[in-house]
N, C-alpha and C positions, 0 to 999 in steps of 0.2 A: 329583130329577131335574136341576133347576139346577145343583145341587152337582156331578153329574157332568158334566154338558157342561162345566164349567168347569173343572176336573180336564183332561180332556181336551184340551180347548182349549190348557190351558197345556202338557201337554204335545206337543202336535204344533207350538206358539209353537217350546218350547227344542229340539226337534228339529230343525225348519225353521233355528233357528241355530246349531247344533253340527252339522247336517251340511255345511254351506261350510264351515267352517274347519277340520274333520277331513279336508275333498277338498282343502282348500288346502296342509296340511300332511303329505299324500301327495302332491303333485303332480311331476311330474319335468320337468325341462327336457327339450327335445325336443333329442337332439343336433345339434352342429355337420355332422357328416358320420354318417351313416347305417353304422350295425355299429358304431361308435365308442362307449362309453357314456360318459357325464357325469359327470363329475370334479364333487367337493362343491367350492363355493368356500373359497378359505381365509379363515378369520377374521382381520379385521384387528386384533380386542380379544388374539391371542396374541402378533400382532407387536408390540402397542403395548405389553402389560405386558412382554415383555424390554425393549425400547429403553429405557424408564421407568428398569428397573434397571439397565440400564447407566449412562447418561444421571447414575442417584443416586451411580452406583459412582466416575465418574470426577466429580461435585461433592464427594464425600466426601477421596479422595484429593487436591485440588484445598484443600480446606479443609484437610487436615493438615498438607500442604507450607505452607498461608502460617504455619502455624501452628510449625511446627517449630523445632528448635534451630540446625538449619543455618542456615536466612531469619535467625532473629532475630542470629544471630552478627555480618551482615554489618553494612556500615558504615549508621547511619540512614539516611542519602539515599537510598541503592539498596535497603535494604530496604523504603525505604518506595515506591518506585517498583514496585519486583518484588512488593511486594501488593497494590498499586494494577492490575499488570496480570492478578495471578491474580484480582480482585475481578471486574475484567474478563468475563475468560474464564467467572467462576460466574453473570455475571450472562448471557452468550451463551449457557449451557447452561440458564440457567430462562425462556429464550425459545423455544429447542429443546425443551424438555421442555413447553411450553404449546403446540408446533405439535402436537407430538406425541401430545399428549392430544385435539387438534382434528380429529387424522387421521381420515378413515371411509372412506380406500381404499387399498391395499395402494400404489397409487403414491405418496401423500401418505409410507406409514412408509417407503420405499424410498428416495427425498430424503432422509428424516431419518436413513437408515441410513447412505446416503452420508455426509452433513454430520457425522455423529458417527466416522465410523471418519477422518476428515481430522482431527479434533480428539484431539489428541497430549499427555496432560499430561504426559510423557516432557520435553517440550520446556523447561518449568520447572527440573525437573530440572537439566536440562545447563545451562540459564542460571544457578542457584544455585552449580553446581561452576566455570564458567567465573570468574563474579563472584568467588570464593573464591581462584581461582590469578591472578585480579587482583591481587587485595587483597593476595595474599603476595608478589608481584610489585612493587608500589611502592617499597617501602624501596630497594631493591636500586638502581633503575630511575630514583631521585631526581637521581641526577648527571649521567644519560644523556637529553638531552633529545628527541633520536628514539624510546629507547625507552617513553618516558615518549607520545608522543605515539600511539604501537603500542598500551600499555595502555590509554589512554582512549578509541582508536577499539573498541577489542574490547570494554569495560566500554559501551561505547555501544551497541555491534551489537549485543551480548548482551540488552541492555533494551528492546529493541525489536524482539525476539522475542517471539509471541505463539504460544498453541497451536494457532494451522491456519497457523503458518509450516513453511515447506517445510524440506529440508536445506540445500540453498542457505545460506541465510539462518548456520545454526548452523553452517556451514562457514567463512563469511567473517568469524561472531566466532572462530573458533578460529585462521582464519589469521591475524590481527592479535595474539591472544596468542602463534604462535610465530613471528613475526616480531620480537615483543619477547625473545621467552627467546634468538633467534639474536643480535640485535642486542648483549642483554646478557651473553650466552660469547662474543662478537666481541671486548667488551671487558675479560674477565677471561685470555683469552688473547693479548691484546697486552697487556695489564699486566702 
């Protein structure tokens, strides 16, 4: 007879605790406004695994570029400046990628969605090609001491481009290299 009250007992125990969390986990929010039914909330564990993979997509591409044959082509100083500022930018994105792992609300990934779609490694890019029509740019540029002053502002502007620089920015290195190429057809047509 013990035997069985005890039987018993445990089970009207695990009863008594599986029935709250079976009513907890049918439970429904009461709507906002009445006839309206209640929208699931959205997971913020789905936004945060895309951001993740973006977030890896653009440190990946970020690591190729410094990596590349183009970067290593250019002259040491500015190469080694121009991976000094992508080392930069990888290291903004694995402080991004630690908020974003910290996120537990859809506003938290929404900031990070913003902060990640400003972050441009496009930007690299065009600083590599500018620095490259520098570089071929000197020779020419040697005798011409304005022009020569055109290239080292645009090889400067251009370095001091970072990936959440605006267009601006990569507008004013580009007009300083073609203030040099006018300046240096200025002087190959009066020659």
């Amino acid at each position: 007879m013990n035997t069985t009250r005890r039987i018993t007992a445990t089970a009207l125990a695990t009863a008594a605790l599986v029935v709250p969390s079976a009513l907890a986990a049918t439970a429904v929010a009461a709507p906002d406004k009445p006839g309206k039914p209640v929208k699931p909330a959205k997971t913020v564990k789905a936004q945060t695994k895309q951001l993740l993979k973006d977030i890896a997509g653009k440190d990946k591409r970020l690591d190729r570029l410094s990596t590349s044959t183009a970067v290593e082509n250019l002259a040491d100083d500015t190469e080694a400046e121009l991976v000094a500022n992508v080392t930069d930018a990888r290291t903004a994105l694995a402080e991004l990628r630690t908020s974003v792992e910290a996120a537990d609300s859809t506003v938290d990934t929404r900031a990070a969605r913003k902060e990640l779609r400003s972050f441009r490694v496009e930007n690299f890019r065009i600083v590599v090609n500018l620095v490259k029509q520098v570089e071929g740019l000197e020779e020419a540029a040697a005798a011409d001491p304005e022009a020569v002053a055109h290239l080292d502002a645009a090889e400067a502007a251009a370095l001091l481009i970072t990936a959440t620089s605006t267009k601006a920015d990569l507008r004013d290195a580009r007009e300083h290299l073609q203030a040099a190429r006018a300046e240096l057809e200025g002087e190959t047509t009066t020659a």
